[in-house]
C-alpha positions as CSV (number, residue, x, y, z in Angstrom):
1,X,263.4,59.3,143.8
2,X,260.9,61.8,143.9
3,X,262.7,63.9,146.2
4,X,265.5,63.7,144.6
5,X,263.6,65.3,141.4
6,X,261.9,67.9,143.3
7,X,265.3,68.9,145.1
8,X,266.8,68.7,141.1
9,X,264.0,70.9,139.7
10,X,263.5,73.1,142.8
11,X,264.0,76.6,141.1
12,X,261.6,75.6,137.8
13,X,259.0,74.5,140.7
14,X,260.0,77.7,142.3
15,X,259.5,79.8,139.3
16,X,256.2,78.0,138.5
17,X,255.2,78.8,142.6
18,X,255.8,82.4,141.4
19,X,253.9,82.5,138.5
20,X,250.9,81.1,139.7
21,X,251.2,83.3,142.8
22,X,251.7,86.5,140.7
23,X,248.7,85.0,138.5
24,X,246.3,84.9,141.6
25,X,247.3,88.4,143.0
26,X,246.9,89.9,139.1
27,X,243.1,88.2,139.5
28,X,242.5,89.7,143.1
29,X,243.3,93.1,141.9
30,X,241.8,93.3,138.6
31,X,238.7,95.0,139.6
32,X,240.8,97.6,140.9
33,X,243.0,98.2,138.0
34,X,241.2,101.5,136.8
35,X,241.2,102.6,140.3
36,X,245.0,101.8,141.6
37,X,245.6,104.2,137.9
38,X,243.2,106.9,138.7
39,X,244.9,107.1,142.4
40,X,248.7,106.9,141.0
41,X,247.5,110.3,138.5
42,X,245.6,111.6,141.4
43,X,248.9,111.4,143.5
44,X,250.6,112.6,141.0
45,X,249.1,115.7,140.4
46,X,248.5,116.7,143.7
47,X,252.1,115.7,145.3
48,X,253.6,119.2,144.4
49,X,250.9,120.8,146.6
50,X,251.3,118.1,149.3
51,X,255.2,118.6,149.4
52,X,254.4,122.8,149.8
53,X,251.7,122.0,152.5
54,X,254.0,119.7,154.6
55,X,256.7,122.1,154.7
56,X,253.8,124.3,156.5
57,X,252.0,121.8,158.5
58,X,255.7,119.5,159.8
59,X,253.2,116.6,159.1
60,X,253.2,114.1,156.0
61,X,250.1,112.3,157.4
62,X,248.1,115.0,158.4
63,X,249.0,117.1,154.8
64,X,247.7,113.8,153.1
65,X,244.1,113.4,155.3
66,X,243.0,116.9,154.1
67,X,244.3,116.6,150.8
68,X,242.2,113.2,150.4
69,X,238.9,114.6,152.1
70,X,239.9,118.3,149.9
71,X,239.6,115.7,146.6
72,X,236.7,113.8,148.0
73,X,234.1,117.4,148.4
74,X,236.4,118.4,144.9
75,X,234.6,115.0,143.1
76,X,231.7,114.3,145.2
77,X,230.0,117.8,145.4
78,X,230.2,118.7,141.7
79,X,229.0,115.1,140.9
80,X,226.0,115.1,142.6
81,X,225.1,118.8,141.6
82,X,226.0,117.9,137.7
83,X,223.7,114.4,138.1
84,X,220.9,117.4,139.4
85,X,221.5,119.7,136.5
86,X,221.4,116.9,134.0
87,X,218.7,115.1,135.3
88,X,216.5,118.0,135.7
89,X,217.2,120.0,132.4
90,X,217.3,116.3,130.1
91,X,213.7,116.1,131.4
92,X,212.8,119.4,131.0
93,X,214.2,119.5,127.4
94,X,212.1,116.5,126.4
95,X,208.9,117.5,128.3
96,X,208.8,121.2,126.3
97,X,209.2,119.4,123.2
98,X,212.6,121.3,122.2
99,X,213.3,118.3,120.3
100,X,210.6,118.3,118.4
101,X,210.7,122.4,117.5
102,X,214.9,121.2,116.7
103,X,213.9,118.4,114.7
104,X,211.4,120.2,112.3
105,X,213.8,122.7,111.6
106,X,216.4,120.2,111.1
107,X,214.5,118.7,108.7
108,X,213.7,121.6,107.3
109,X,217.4,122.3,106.3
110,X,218.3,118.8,105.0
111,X,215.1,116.7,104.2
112,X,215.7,113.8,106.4
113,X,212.6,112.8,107.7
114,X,213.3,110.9,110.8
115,X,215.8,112.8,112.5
116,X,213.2,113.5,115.6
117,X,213.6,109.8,115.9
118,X,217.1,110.1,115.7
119,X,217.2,112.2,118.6
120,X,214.7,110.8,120.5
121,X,217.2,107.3,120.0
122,X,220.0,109.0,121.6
123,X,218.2,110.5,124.8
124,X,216.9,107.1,125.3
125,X,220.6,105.3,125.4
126,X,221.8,108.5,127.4
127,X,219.2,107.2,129.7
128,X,219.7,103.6,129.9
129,X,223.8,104.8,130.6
130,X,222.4,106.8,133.3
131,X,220.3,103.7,134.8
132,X,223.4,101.2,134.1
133,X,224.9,103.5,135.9
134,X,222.9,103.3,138.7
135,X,222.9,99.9,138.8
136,X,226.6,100.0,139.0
137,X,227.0,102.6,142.0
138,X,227.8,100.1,144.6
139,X,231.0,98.6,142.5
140,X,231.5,102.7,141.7
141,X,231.7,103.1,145.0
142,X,233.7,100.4,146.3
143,X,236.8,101.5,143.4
144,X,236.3,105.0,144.4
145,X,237.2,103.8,148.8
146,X,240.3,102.6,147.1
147,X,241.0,105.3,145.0
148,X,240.6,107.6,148.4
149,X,242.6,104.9,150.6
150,X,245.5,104.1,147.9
151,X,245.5,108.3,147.5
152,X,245.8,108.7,151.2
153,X,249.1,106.5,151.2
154,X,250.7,107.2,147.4
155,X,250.6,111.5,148.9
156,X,252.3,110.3,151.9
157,X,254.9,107.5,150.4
158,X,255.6,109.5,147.3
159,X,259.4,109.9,147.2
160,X,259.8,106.3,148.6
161,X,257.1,104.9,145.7
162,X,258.5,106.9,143.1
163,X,261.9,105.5,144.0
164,X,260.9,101.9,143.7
165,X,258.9,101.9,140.4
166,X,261.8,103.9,138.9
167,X,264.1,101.0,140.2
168,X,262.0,98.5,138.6
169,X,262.4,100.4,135.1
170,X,265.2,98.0,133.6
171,X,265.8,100.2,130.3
172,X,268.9,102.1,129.9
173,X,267.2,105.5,129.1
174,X,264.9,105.2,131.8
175,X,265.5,108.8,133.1
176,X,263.7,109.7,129.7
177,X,261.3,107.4,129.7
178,X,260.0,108.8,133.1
179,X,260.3,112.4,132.0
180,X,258.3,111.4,128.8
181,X,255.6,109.8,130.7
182,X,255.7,113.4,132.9
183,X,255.4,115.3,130.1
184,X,252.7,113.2,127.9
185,X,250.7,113.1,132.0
186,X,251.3,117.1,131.8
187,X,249.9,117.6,128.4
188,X,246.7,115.2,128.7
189,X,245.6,117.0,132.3
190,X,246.2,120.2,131.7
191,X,246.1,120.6,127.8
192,X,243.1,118.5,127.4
193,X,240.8,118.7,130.5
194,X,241.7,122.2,131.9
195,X,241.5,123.6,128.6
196,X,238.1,121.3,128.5
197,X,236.8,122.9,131.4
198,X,237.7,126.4,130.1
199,X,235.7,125.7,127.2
200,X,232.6,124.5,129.3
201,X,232.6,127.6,131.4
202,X,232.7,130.3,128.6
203,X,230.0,128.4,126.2
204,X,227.7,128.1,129.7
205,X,228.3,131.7,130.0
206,X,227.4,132.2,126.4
207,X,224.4,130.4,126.5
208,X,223.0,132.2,129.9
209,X,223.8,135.3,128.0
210,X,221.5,134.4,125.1
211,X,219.0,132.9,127.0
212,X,219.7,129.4,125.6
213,X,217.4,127.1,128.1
214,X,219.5,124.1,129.4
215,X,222.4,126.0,129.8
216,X,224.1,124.4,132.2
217,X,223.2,121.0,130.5
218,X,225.1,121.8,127.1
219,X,227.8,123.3,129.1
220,X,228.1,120.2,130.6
221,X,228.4,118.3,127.0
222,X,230.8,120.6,125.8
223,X,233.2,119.5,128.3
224,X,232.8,115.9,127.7
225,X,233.3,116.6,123.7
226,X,236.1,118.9,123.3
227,X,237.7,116.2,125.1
228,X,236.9,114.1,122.4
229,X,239.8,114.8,119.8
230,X,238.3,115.9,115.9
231,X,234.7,116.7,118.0
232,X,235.2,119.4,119.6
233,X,232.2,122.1,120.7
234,X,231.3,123.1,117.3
235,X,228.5,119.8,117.8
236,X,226.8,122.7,120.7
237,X,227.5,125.7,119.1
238,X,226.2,125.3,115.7
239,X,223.2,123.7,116.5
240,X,222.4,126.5,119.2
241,X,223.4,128.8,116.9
242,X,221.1,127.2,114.0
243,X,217.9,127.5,117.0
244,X,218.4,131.0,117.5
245,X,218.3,131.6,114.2
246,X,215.1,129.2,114.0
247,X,213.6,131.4,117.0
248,X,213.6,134.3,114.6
249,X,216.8,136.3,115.3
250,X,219.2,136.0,112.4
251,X,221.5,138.7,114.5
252,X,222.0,136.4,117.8
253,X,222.5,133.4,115.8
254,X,225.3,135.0,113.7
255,X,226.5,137.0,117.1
256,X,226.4,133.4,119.0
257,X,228.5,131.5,116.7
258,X,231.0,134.4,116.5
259,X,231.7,134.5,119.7
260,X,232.2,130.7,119.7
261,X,234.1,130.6,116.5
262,X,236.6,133.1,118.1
263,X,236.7,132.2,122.1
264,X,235.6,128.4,121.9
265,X,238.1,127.6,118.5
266,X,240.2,130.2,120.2
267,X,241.2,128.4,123.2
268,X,241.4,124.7,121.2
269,X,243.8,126.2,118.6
270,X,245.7,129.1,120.2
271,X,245.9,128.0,124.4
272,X,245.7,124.5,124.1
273,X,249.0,124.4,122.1
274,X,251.0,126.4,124.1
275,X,249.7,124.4,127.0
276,X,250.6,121.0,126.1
277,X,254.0,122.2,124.2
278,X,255.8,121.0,121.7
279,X,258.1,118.3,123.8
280,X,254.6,116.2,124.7
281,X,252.5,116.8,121.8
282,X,250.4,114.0,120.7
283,X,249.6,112.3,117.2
284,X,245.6,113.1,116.7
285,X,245.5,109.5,116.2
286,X,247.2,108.3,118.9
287,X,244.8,110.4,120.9
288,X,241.7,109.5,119.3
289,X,242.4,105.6,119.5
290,X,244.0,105.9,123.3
291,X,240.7,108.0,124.3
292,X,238.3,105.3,123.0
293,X,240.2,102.1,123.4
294,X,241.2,103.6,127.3
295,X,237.7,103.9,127.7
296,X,236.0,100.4,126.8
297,X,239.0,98.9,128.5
298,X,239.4,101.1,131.8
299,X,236.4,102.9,131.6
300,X,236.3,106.8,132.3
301,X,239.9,107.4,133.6
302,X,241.0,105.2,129.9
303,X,240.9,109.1,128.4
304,X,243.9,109.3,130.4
305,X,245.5,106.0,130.4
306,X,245.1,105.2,126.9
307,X,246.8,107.6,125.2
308,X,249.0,107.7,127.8
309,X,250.0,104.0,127.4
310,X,250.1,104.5,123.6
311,X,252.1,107.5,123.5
312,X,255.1,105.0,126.0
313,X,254.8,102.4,123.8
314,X,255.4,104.7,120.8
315,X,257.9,106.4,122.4
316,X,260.1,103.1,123.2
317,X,259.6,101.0,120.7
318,X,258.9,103.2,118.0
319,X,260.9,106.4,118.3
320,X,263.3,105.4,120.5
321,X,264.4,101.4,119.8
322,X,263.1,101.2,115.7
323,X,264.3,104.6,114.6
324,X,267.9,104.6,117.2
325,X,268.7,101.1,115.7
326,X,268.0,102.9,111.9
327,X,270.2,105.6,112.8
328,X,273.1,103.1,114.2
């Protein structure tokens, strides 16, 4: 009787087998989702430069290795010099009281009385980010082995991988879906974080040339907050601008934020356009909610998956399913 039922209901039990098993393999990788991401863009963006190197070196495997390890001394290096710089110069900036002569003169301007406390707030959750992060290096560690690993073999496999997921894309305009994704990938990379890094060089440069201590430390921020969408550098350059004046010379000041108005605003409103292009621009919202939500849900690489996510889901179901079915 039983077996008679099982036999009956074989490919519900089978189904249910499936589920449960797809369940249990979603929970093993899980900790690894941010990093199996950050290794698919990784592969992405360096499999034009692995398919030239091959064609050199007659050898997939090999081409791969050095990629990898290239990457590896690419993240590693600059990490641990950046953790230096930031831990030296933060310190230094406290310890001179900087904040204090900044916070006078800020209050000064706009008669708020505790904005020393203010600042003093946010240095001390920068720190306890740094120490949480700290206490997280081992897990940061582990993700980044399989970002290197998963790398290694997604260089290698490409055309094979790239295949399969495409086959598993059951849509009828799938062809472009995928060149939608390459193009939104495109613009997010090298629209928003080359154009990022730009910006972080020049207002280093700028603030070496105007003797601005901490250089390398606001350089540093300026990066992470032009690629914030509606921040932007103006948060460095108008304050620096504001403590030159402070110092006593009304002509750097007004020289400094000149020079950043025009290069700085220059390269977010003239480069960065013609860099991401009109076929893959984003919504500012879509970016602004995809960088933040990407980030509490995937962490650091979310600045890249999140909008990235958005921007498919708004292409497919939005544009292309809500507005085609308006249209038919």
């Amino acid at each position: 009787m039983v077996i008679d039922l099982l036999k009956k209901n074989s490919k519900y039990i089978w189904l249910l087998v499936v589920i449960l098993l797809t369940y249990l393999s979603f929970l093993i990788i899980k900790p690894f989702i941010s990093a199996i991401i950050t290794s698919f863009i990784l592969a992405y963006i360096f499999h034009p430069l692995h398919k030239k190197l091959s064609s050199y070196t007659k050898n997939e495997t090999l081409t791969a290795f050095i990629i990898t390890i290239v990457i590896l001394l690419i993240i590693l290096l600059p990490l641990i010099l950046i953790a230096k710089i930031i831990t030296t110069q933060a310190y230094s900036f406290y310890e001179n009281g900087s904040i204090t002569d900044v916070s006078n003169y800020i209050r000064s301007l706009t008669g708020i009385n505790n904005i020393g406390n203010i600042i003093s707030y946010v240095i001390s959750y920068i720190g306890k980010i740094f120490s949480d992060f700290i206490i997280s290096l081992p897990k940061i560690l582990l993700n980044f082995l399989v970002i290197l690993l998963l790398l290694f073999y997604l260089l290698k496999e490409w055309d094979s991988v790239f295949t399969r997921i495409r086959s598993l894309i059951f849509l009828k305009q799938k062809d472009k879906i995928i060149k939608h994704i390459k193009n939104v990938t495109n613009s997010i990379i090298y629209g928003y974080f080359v154009t990022a890094v730009l910006e972080g060089i020049i207002a280093t440069i700028l603030l070496l040339i105007f003797q601005v201590p901490h250089a390398f430390f606001f350089g540093l921020l300026t990066i992470i907050l032009v690629v914030l969408p509606v921040v932007g550098a103006s948060l460095i350059w108008i304050p620096v601008s504001i403590w030159l004046v402070y110092k006593g010379s009304l002509v750097l000041g007004i020289v400094f934020a000149l020079l950043s108005l025009i290069l700085l605003s220059g390269i977010e409103n003239v480069l960065r356009p013609k860099v991401i292009g009109d076929k893959a621009k984003l919504h500012p919202i879509i970016m602004l909610l995809g960088i933040i939500g990407g980030m509490i849900v995937f962490g650091f690489i979310g600045i890249v998956i999140g909008p990235l996510i958005l921007s498919i889901v708004y292409y497919i179901i939005i544009k292309d399913y809500l507005m085609g079915k308006n249209a038919a």
